[in-house]
MARKEDREN-638647 format. One record per residue: residue number from 0; residue in one letter; x, z, y of N, C-alpha, C in turn. Coordinates in Angstrom, 2 decimals, always signed. Example, Ala and Ser with C-alpha at 12.3 -4.5 7.8 and 13.67 -1.06 7.14 Angstrom:
seq,type,nxx,nzz,nyy,caxx,cazz,cayy,cxx,czz,cyy
0,A,+13.19,+7.80,-5.69,+12.30,+7.80,-4.50,+13.20,+7.80,-3.30
1,S,+12.85,+7.08,-2.25,+13.67,+7.14,-1.06,+12.90,+7.87,+0.03
END
This chain:
seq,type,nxx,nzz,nyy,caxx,cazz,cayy,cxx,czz,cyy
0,X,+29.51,-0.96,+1.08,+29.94,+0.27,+1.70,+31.11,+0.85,+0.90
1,X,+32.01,+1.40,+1.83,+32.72,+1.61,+0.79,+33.47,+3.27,+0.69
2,X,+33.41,+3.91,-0.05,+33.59,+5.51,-0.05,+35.09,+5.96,+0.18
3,X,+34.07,+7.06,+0.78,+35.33,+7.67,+1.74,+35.86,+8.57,+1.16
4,X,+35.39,+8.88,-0.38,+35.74,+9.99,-0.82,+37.26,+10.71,-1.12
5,X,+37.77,+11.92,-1.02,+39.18,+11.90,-1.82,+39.59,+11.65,-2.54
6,X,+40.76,+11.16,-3.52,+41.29,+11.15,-4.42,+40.66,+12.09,-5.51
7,X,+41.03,+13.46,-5.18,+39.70,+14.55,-6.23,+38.15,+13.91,-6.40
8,X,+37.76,+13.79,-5.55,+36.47,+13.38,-5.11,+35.99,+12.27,-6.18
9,X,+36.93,+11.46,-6.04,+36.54,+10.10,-6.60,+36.47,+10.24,-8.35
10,X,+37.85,+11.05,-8.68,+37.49,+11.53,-9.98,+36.54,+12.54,-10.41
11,X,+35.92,+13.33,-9.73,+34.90,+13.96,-10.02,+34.07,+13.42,-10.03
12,X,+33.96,+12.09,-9.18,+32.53,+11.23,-9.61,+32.44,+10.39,-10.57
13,X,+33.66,+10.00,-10.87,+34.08,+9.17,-12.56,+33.61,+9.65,-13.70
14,X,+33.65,+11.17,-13.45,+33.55,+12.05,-14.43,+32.40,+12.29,-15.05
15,X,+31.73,+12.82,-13.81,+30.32,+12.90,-13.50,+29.30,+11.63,-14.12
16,X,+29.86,+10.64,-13.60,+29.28,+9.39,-14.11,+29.43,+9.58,-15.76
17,X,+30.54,+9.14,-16.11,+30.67,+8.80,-17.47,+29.82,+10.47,-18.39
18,X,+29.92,+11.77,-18.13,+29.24,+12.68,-18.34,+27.49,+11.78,-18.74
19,X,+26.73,+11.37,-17.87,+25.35,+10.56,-17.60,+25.41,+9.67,-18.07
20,X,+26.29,+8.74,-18.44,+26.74,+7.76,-19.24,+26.28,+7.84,-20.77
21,X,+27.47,+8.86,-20.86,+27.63,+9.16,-22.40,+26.18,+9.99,-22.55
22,X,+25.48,+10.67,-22.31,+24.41,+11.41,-22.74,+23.10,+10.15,-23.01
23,X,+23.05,+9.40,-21.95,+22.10,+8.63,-22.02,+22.25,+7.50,-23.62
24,X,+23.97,+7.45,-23.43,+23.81,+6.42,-24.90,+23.90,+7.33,-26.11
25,X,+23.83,+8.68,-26.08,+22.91,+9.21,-27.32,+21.80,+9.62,-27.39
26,X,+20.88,+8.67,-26.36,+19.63,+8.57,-26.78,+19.02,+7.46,-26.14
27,X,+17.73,+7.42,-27.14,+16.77,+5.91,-26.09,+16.39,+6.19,-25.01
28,X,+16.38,+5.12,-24.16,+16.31,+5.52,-22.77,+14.14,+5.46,-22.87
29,X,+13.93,+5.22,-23.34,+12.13,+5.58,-23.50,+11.67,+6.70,-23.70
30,X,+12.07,+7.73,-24.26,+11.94,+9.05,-24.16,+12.17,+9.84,-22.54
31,X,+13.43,+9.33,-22.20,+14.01,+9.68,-20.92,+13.26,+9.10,-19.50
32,X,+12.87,+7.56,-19.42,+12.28,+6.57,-18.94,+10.58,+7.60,-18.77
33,X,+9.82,+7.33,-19.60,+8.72,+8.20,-19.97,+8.73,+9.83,-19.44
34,X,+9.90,+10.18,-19.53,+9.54,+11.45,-18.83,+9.59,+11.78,-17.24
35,X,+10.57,+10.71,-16.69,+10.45,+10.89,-15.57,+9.63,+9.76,-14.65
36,X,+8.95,+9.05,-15.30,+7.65,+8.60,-14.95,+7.91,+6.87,-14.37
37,X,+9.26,+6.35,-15.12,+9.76,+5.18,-14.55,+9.17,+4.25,-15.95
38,X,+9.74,+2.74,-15.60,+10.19,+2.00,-16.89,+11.71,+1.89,-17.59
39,X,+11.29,+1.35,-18.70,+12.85,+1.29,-19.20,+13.70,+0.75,-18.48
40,X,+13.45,-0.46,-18.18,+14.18,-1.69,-17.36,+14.98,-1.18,-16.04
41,X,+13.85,-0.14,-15.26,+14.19,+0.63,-14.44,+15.71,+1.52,-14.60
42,X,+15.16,+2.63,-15.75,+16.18,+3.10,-15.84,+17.39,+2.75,-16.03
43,X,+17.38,+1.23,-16.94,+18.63,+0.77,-16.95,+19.37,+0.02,-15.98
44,X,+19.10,-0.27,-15.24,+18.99,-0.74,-13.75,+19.98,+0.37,-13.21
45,X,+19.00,+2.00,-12.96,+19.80,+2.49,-12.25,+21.34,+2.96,-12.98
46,X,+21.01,+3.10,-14.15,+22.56,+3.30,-14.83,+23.91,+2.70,-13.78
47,X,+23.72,+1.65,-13.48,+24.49,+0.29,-12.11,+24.49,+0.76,-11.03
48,X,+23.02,+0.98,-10.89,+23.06,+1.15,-9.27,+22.93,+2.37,-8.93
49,X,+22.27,+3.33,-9.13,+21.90,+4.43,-8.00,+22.92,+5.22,-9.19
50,X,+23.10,+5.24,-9.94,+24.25,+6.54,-10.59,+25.10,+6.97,-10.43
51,X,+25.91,+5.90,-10.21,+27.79,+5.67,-9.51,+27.33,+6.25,-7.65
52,X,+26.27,+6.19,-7.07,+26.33,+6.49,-5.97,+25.53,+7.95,-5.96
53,X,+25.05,+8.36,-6.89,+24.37,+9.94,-7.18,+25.58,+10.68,-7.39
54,X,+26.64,+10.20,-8.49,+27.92,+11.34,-9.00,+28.70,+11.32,-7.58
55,X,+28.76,+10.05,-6.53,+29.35,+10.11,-5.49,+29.09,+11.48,-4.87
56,X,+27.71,+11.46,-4.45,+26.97,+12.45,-3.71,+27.08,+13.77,-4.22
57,X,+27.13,+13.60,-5.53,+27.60,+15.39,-5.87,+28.51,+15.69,-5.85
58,X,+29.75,+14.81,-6.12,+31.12,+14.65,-5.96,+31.40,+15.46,-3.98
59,X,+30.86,+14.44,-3.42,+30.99,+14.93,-1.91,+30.10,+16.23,-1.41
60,X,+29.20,+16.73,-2.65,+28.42,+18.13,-2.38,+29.61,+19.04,-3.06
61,X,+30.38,+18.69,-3.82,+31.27,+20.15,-4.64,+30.64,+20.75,-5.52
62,X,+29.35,+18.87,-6.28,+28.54,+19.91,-7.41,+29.00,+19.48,-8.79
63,X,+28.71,+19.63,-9.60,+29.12,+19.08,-10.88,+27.79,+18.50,-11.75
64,X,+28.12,+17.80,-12.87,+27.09,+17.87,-13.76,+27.43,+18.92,-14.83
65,X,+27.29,+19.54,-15.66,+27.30,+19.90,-16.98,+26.34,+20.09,-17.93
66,X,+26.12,+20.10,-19.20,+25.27,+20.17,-20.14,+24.15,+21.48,-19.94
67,X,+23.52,+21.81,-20.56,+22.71,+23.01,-20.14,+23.19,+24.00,-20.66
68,X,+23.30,+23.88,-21.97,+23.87,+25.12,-22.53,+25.30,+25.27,-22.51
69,X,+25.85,+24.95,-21.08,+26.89,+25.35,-20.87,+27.27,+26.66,-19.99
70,X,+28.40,+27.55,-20.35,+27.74,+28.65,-19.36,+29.75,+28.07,-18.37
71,X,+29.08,+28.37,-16.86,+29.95,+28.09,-16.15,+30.84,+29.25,-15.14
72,X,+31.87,+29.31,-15.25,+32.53,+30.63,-14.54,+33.33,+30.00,-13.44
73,X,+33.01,+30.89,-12.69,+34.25,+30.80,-11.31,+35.35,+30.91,-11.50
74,X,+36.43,+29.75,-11.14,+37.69,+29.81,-11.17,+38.77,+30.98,-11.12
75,X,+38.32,+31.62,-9.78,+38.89,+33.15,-9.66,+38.57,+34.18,-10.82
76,X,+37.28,+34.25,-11.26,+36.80,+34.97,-12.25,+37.67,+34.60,-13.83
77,X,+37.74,+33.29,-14.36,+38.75,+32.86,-15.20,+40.08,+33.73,-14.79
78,X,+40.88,+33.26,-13.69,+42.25,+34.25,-13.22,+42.33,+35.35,-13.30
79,X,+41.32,+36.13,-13.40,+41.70,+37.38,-13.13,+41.92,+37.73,-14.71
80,X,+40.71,+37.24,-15.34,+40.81,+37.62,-16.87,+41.86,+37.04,-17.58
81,X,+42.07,+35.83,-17.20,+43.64,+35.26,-18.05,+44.71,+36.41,-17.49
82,X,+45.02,+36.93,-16.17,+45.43,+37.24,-16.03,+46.01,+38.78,-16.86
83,X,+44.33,+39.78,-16.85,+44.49,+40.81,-17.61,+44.65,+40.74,-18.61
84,X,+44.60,+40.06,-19.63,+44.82,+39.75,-20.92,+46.61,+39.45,-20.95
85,X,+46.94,+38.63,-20.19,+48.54,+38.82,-20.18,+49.07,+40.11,-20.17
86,X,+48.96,+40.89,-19.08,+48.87,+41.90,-18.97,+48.87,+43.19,-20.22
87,X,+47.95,+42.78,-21.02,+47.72,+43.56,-21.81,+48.49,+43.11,-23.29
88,X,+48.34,+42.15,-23.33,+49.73,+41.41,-24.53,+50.85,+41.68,-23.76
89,X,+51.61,+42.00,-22.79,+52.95,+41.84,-22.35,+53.93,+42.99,-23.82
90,X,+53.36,+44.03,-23.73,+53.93,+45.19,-24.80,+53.61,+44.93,-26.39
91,X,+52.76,+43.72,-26.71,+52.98,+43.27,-28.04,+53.70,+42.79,-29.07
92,X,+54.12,+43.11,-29.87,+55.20,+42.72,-30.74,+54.92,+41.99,-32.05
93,X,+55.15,+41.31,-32.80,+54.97,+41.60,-34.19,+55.22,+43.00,-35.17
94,X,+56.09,+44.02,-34.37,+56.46,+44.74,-35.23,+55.18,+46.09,-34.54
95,X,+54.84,+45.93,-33.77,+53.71,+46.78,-32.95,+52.32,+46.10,-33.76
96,X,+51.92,+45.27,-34.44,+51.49,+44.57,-34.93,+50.68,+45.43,-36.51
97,X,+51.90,+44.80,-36.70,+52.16,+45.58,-38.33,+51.94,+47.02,-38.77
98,X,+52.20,+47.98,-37.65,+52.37,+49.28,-37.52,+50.58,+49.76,-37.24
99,X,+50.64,+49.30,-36.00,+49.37,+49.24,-35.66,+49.31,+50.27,-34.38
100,X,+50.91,+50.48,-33.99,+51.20,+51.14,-32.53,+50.78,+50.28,-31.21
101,X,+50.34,+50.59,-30.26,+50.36,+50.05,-28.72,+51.50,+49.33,-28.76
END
């Protein structure tokens, strides 16, 4: 089968993948295997198969993976604040600085 995804799409699932990738090879997969009630063999199995077609699927949901203790903000929400912060440095100087004037 072969995916229909976009150009974006496809790298978000690259991403996604290698994200699940890399986590799994800093750790044994028997801890991981064991918790979700599979075998090892299994899990390494799906690493191949069902993974690359899971990051697909979130890729084509508009979801992401990220770590847990990551905290995640809305794009617009980022803009506005980069924005005000420009804003608010525009009247900065070094010599406004030093003084310790606005």
């Amino acid at each position: 089968m072969t995916s229909k995804l976009s150009p974006r799409q496809q790298e978000s699932a690259r991403k996604q993948l290698q994200t699940v990738l890399h986590a799994l090879a800093g750790s044994t997969l028997s801890p991981v295997a064991e918790a979700v009630g599979i075998d090892v063999s299994s899990l390494s199995r799906w690493k191949t198969e069902r993974f690359p077609q899971l990051a697909e699927i979130l890729a084509a949901l508009e979801l992401k993976i990220v770590p847990a203790g990551a905290m995640v903000y809305a794009a617009d929400d980022i803009q506005a604040l980069l924005h005000l912060s420009r804003r608010s440095l525009e009247g900065v100087t070094p010599e406004s600085l030093s003084t310790g004037a606005p």
